[in-house]
C-alpha positions in Angstrom: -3.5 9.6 -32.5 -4.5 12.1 -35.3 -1.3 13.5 -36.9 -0.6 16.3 -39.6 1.6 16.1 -42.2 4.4 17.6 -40.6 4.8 14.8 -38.2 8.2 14.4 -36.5 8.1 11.3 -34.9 5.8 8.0 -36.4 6.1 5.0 -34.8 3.8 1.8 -36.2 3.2 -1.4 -34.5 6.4 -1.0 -32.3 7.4 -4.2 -30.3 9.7 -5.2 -28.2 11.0 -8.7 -27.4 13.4 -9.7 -24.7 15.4 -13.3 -25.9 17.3 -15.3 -23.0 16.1 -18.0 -20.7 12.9 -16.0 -19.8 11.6 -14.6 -23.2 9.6 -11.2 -22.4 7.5 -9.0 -25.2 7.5 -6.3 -23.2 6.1 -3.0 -25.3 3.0 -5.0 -27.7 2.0 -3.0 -31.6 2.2 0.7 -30.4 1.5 3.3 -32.5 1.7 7.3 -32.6 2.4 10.4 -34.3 3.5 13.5 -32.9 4.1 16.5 -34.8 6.0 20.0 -34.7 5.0 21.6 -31.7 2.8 19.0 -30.1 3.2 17.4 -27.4 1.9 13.6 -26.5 1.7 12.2 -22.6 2.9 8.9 -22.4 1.3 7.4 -19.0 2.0 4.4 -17.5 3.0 2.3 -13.9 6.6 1.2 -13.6 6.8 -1.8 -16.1 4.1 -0.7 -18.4 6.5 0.0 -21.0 6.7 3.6 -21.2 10.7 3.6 -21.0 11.4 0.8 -23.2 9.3 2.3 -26.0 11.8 5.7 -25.4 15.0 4.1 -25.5 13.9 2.2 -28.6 13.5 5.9 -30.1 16.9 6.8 -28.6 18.9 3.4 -29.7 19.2 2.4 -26.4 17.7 -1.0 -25.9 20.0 -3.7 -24.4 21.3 -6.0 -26.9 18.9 -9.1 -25.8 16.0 -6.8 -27.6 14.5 -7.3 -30.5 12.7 -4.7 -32.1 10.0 -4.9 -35.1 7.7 -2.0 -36.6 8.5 1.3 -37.5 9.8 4.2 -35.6 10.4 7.0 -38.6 12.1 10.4 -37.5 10.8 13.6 -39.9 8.7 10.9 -42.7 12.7 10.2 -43.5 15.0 8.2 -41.2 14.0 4.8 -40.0 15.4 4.7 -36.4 14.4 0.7 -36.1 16.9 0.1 -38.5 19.9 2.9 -37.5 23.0 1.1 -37.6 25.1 1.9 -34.4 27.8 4.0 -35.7 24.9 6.7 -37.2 23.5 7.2 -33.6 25.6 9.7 -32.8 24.4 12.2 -35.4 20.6 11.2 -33.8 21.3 11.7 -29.7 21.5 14.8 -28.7 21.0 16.3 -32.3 17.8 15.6 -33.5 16.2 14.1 -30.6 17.3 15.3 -27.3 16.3 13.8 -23.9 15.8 14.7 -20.3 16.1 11.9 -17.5 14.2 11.5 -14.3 17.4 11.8 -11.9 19.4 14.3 -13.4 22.6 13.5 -10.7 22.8 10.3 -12.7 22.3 11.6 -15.7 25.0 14.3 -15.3 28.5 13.2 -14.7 29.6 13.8 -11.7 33.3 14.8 -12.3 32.9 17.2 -14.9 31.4 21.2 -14.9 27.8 21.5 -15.7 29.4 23.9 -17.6 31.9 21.4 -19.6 29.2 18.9 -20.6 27.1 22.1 -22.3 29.4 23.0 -23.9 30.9 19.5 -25.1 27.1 18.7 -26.6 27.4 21.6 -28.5 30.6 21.7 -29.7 30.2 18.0 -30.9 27.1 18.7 -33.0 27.7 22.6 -33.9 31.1 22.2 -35.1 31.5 25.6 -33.0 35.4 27.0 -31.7 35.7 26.5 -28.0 35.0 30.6 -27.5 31.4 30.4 -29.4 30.4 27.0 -27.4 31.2 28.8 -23.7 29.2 31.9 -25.6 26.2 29.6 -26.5 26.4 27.9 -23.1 26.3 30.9 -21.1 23.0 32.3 -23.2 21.2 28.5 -22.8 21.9 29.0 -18.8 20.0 32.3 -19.3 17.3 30.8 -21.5 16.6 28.2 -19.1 16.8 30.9 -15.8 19.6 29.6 -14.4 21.2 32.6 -12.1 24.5 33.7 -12.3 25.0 31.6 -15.9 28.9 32.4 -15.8 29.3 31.2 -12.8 27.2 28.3 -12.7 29.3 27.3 -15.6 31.8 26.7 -13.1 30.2 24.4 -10.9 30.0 20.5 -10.5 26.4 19.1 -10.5 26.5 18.2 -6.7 27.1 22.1 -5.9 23.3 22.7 -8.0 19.8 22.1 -6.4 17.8 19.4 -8.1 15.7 22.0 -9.9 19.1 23.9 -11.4 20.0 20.9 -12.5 17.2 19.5 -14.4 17.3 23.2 -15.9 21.1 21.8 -17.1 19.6 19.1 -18.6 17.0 21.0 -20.1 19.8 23.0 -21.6 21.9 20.1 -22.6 19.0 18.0 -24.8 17.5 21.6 -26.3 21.0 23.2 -27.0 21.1 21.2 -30.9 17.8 22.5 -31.1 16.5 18.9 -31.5 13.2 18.0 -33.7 12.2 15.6 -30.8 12.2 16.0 -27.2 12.0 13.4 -24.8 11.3 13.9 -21.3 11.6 11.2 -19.1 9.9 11.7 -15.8 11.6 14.8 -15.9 9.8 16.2 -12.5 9.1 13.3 -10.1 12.0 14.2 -7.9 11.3 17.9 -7.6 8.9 19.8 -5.0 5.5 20.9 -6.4 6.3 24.8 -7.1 9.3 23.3 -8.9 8.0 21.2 -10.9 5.5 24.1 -12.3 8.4 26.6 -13.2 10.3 23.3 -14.9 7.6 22.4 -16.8 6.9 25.9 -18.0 10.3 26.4 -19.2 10.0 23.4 -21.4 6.9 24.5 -22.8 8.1 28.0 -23.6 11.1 26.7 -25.2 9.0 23.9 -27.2 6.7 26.9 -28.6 10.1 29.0 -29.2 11.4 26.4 -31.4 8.2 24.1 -32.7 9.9 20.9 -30.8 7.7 17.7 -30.8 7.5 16.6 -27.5 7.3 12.9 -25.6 6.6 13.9 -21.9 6.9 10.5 -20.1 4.8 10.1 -16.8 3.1 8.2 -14.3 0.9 11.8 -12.5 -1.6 12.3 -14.3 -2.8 15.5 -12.9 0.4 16.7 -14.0 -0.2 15.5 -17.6 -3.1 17.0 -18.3 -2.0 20.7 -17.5 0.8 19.5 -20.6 -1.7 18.1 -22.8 -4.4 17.4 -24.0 -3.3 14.1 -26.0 -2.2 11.3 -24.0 -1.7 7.5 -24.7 -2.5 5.1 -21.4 -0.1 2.1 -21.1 -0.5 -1.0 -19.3 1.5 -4.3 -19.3 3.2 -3.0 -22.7 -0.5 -2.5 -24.5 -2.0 0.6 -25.1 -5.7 1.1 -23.1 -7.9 3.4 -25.4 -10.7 4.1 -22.3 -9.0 7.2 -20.8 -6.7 8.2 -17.3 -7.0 5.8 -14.7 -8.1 8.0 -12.0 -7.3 8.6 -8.1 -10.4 9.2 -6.4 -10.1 12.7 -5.0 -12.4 11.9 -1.9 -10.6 11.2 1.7 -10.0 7.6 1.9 -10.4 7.9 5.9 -13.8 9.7 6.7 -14.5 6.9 9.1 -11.6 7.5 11.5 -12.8 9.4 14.4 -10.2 10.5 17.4 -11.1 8.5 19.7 -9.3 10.1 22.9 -9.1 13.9 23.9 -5.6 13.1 25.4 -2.7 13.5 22.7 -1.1 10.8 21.9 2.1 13.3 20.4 2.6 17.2 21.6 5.4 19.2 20.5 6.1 22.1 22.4 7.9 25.4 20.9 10.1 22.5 19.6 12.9 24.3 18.2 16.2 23.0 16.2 19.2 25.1 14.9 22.7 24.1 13.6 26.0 25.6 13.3 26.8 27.4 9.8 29.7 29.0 10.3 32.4 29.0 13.5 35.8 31.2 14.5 38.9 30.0 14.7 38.6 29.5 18.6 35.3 27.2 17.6 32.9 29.1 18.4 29.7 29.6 16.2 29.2 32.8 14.4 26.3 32.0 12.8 23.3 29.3 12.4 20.7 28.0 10.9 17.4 27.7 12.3 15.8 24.2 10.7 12.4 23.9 13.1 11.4 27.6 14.8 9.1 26.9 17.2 6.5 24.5 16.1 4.0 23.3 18.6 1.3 20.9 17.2 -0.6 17.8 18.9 -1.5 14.4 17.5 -4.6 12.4 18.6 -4.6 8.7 18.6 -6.2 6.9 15.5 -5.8 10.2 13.1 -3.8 11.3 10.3 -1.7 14.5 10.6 -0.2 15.5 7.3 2.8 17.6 7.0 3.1 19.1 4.1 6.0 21.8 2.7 8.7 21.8 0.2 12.3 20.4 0.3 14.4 22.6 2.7 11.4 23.5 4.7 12.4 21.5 7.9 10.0 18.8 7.4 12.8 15.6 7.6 14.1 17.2 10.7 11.0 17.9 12.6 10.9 13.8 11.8 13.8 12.7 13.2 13.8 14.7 16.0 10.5 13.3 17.3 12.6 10.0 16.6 15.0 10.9 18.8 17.7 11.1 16.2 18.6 14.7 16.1 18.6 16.9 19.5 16.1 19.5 20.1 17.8 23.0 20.5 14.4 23.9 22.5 11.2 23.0 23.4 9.6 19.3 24.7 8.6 16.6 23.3 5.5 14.9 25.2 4.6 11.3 23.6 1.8 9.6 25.9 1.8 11.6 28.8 5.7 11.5 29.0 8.8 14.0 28.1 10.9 12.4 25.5 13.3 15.3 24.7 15.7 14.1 27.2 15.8 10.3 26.7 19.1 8.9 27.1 20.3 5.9 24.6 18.5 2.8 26.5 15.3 4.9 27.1 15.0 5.3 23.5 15.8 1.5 22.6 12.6 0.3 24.7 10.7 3.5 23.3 11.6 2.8 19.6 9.3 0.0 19.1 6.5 2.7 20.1 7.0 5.1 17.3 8.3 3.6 14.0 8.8 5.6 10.6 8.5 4.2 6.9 11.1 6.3 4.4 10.6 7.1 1.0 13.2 4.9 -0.3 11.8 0.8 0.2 15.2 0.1 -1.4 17.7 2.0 0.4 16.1 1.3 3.8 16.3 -2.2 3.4 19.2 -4.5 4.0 20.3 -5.8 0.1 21.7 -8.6 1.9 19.2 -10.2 4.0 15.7 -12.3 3.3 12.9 -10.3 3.6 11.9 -13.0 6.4 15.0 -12.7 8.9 14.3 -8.4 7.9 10.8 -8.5 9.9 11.5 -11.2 12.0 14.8 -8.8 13.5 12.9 -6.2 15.3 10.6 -8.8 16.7 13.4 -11.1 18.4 15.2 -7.6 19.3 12.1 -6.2 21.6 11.4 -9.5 22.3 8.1 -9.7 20.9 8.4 -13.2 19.3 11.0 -16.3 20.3 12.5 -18.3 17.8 9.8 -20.8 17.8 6.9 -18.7 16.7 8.7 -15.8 14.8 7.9 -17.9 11.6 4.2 -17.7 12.3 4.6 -14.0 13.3 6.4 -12.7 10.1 3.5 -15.1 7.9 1.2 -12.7 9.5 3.0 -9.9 8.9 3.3 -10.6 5.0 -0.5 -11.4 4.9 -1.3 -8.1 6.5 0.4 -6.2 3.7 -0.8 -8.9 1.1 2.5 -10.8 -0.1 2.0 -14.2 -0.2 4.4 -16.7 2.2 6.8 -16.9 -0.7 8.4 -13.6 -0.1 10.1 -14.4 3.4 12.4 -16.4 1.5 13.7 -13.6 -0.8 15.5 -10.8 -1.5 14.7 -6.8 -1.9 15.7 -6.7 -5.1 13.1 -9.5 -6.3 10.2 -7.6 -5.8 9.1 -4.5 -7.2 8.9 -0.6 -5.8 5.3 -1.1 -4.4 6.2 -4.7 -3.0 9.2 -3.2 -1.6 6.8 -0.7 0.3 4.7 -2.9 2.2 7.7 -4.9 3.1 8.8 -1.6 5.0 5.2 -1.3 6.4 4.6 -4.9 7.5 8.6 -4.1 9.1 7.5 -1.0 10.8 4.2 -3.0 12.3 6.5 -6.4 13.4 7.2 -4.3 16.9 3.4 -3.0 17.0 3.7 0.9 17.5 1.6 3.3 18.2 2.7 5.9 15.9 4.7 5.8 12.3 6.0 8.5 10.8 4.9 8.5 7.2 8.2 10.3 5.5 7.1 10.9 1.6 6.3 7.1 1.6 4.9 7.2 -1.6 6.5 9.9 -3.1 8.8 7.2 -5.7 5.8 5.5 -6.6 3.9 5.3 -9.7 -0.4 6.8 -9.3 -2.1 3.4 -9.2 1.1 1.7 -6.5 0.4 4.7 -4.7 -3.5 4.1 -4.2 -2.7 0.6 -2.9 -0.5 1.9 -0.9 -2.3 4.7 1.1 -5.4 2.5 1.0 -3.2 -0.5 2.8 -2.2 2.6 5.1 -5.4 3.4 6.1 -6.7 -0.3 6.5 -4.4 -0.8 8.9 -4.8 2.2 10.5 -8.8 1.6 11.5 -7.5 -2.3 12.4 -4.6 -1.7 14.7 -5.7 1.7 15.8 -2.3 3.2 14.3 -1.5 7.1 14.7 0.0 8.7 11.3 2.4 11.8 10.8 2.0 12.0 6.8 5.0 13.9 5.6 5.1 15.4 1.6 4.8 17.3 -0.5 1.9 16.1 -2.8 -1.1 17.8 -1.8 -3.1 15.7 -3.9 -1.7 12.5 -1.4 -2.1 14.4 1.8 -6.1 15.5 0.9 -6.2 11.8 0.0 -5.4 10.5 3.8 -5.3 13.3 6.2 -7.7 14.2 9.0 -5.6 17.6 9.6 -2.7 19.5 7.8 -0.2 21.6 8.4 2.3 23.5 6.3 5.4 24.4 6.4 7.7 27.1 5.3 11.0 27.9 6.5 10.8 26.2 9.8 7.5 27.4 10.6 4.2 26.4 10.6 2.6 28.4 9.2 -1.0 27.0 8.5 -2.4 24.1 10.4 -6.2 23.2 10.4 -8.8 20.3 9.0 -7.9 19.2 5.7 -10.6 20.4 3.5 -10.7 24.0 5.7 -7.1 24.7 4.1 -7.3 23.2 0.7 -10.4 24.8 -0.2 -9.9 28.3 1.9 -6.2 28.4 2.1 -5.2 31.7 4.2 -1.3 31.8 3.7 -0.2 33.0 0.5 2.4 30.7 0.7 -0.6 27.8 0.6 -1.6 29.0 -2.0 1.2 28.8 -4.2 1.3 25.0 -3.0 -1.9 24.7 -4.5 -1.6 26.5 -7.7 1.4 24.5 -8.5 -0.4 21.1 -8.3 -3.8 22.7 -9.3 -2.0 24.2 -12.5 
């Protein structure tokens, strides 16, 4: 990486050793320079490294790592050898940093406005009256409305976008040297994202930061910057971005019958906002207005919108875990809407849904064997005496070797994690899964696997796919059809490479731009 002479950041032959009964060298001789006003993309899969090497410029390694090279802040200050007490004039002060997850990162008892203003006052020496001054003008800088008020508020009461912006605030207040930005947009919708990453590049140019950005999208990295360093396994690959192949991954799936499998008819759902003291509602909320689509047997429908839009709902109530307000609900031929609790049990196995989360939606507690081989003793698809057999088949389908059955969730990794959640929603052999932003938490090249496991699956077992999310670039990956939603409405719907390349809502088209750039 070509560097000028006023480099910020230099780091030379940086490694990274775990010590303990399983000695790891995780992060092997990287090097880079990034100077004032430059930015560098550091791209990577989960485990590549990427992290490690940013907590080593932060001081924030465990204490079982062992670091060797050099990692020299402004040609002056040699981080690798920062004794812990100095630290605290480096965090925060001359390298500032944004995490993925900012509810984590934030505390959760405290103002948004408190922790500003305690970051500045800790490296500003400022009187408590100029801190709330300086804290109300970086809510402004960052577009933050009603900065006074928000000042007031805990981070739970904020929108994930509002409060990345308060992080954005919080690691640029100090006006820092070095900015590191961890995955700073992976939890935030597509339009989002755009405006976040904007405001970080108009406040790097308004104060000549050097930037880290820290990613695994690579589309997203490349409207950043143009200089990028590829990770893998803790070494640096010199040959370019891995790509995701922009073509359908699913041309060969056809629909094979002109009967819907799934219709939705004027399917409407609206809860309660506000009620009177007798009880009764004064106003509402309308979550799905409307929507009437149908799903053939053997395609992909994708679903795509931004969070709020009605998408999660639409979901569960075609699962039959939120009431309809309106409209039917037709799944082979039959009316669902009204199925009572025992209906729904034999139904269940029928329709099955994969969530976004592999590590939330699995039990912590149990063996990834007795997990899949549950459902299959529940609908009675499999006795005690062959379940063993059944669940080997299930892992091999999803390619996990035997091995796994005898193990726990968190022995495995995100993208393991994810076809332990597909082989579970294929134990009771449905007809239809609901696809809810199943890869949205994994890293470009887990996500490939993934969606290519999808569709081989798909064309072997004949399965029917609702693909919900908000990545475009995902949904033109896998889908047959799309259709977009805004508000509760759809308000686009047609063949996948009809709306992406002559997109007729407005509202489309903002989709696009924001992944497009």
């Amino acid at each position: 990486m070509p560097a000028e002479n006023n480099s910020i950041i230099s780091v030379k032959n940086l490694n990274i050793r775990f010590t303990g009964p399983q000695p790891f060298h995780a992060v092997q001789d990287v090097s880079f320079e990034i100077a004032a006003g430059e930015t560098l993309a550091l791209i990577g899969q989960s485990g590549s490294g990427k992290s490690l090497t940013s907590l080593a410029l932060m001081g924030l390694l465990p204490k079982n790592a062992n670091i060797t090279g050099s990692l020299r802040l402004n040609d002056s200050t040699e981080l690798a050898e920062m004794p812990a007490n100095k630290w605290s004039e480096i965090r925060g002060n001359k390298i500032g940093m944004i995490f993925q997850e900012p509810m984590t990162a934030l505390n959760p008892v405290k103002t948004c406005g408190y922790q500003l203003i305690e970051s500045i006052q800790t490296h500003q020496q400022s009187s408590a009256k100029e801190a709330k001054e300086k804290a109300i003008q970086w809510f402004e800088k960052v577009k933050l409305p009603n900065p006074a008020e928000l000042l007031k508020r805990y981070p739970h009461q904020l929108s994930g976008g509002q409060k990345q912006r308060v992080m954005i605030a919080m690691a640029m207040c100090n006006h820092p040297s070095l900015l590191i930005a961890d995955e700073p947009t992976t939890a935030l919708d597509v339009t989002v994202q755009k405006e976040i990453v904007q405001l970080m590049k108009d406040l790097q140019a308004e104060f000549n930061t050097a930037m880290l950005f820290i990613t695994h999208d690579i589309a997203l990295a490349r409207t950043i910057t143009g200089n990028f360093l590829v990770l893998e396994k803790g070494k640096i690959l010199h040959s370019g971005f891995p790509q995701i192949n922009a073509d359908k991954l699913n041309k060969e799936i056809h629909i094979r019958e002109e009967r819907p499998i799934l219709k939705v008819e004027n399917l409407e759902v609206i809860y309660p906002q506000n009620t009177n003291w007798l009880g009764k509602t004064t106003s509402s909320v309308t979550a799905v207005d409307k929507v009437s689509f149908e799903l053939y047997k053997g395609e992909t429908l994708g679903l795509v919108g931004e969070s709020g839009c009605g998408k999660s709902t639409l979901s569960k109530t075609i699962l039959g875990l939120q009431a309809p307000t309106f409209g039917n609900i037709i799944f082979e031929n039959q009316n669902i809407t009204g199925f009572s609790s025992s209906q729904w049990r034999k139904l269940r196995k029928d329709i099955q849904i994969i969530f976004q989360d592999p590590y939330a939606s699995l039990n912590q507690r149990m063996r990834i064997g007795d997990a899949l081989s549950e459902p299959m003793l529940v609908h009675k698809l499999a006795d005690k005496h062959n379940v063993e057999k059944h669940v080997d088949e299930l892992l091999e389908m999803v390619q996990l070797p035997r091995e796994a059955a005898f193990k726990y969730p968190h022995e495995f990794s995100g993208g393991q994690r994810q076809r332990i959640c597909i082989a579970r929603a294929l134990a009771v052999q449905p007809k239809l899964i609901i696809c809810d932003e199943s890869v949205a938490a994994l890293d470009v090249h887990i996500q490939e696997q993934i969606l290519e496991l999808l569709v081989k699956l798909q064309k072997e077992k004949e399965l029917t796919y609702l693909f919900i999310t908000h990545d475009l670039n995902v949904v033109k990956r896998i889908s047959n059809r799309i259709m977009v939603m805004q508000k509760g409405i759809i308000v686009e719907e047609g063949n996948t490479e009809e709306i992406l390349e002559h997109p007729k809502m407005a509202y489309t088209r903002k989709l696009l731009d924001a992944v497009l750039g």
